[in-house]
N, C-alpha and C positions, 0 to 999 in steps of 0.2 A: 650534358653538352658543355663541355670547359669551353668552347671556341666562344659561345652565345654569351657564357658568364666576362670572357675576358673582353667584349665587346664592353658588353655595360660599364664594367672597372673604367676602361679607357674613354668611354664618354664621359662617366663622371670627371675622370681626373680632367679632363678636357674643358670639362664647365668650371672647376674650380679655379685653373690657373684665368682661361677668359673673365672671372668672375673678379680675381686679384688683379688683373689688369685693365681691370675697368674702373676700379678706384683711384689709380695713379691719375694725378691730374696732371691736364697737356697744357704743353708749352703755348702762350699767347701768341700772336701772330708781333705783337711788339717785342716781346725779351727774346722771339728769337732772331728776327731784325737785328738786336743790340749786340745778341751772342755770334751771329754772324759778321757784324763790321769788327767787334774785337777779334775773333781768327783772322779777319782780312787783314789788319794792324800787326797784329804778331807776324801775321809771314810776309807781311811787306819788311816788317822790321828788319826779319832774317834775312830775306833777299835784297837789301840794301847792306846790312853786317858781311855777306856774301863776299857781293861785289865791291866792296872798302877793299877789304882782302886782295881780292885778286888784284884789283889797280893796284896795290899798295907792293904783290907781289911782284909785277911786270914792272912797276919801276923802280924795286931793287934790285930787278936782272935773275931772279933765284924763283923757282918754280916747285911742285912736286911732279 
């Protein structure tokens, strides 16, 4: 019975990877707070860097 054998294979391979991901240690509820205001920051950054631009655009009259 290959179909029974290739069950087992796939469970184990299944316990092994859950097995390595259960070692990975999780993000605290504080650094990911911290990791989330710094992504807030960069893209406010960009969305300010944006908008310079385009005002800066519109009032030399030249666009794309």
């Amino acid at each position: 019975m290959t179909r029974g054998n290739q069950r087992d294979q796939d469970r184990l391979k299944a316990q092994k990877k859950a097995a390595a991901n259960a070692k990975k240690p999780k993000e605290s509820a504080s650094s990911l707070a911290k990791r989330k205001e710094a992504d807030a920051e960069i893209l406010r950054a960009k969305q300010k860097k944006k908008e310079d631009e385009k005002a800066e655009a519109a009032a030399t009259g030249g666009g794309k």
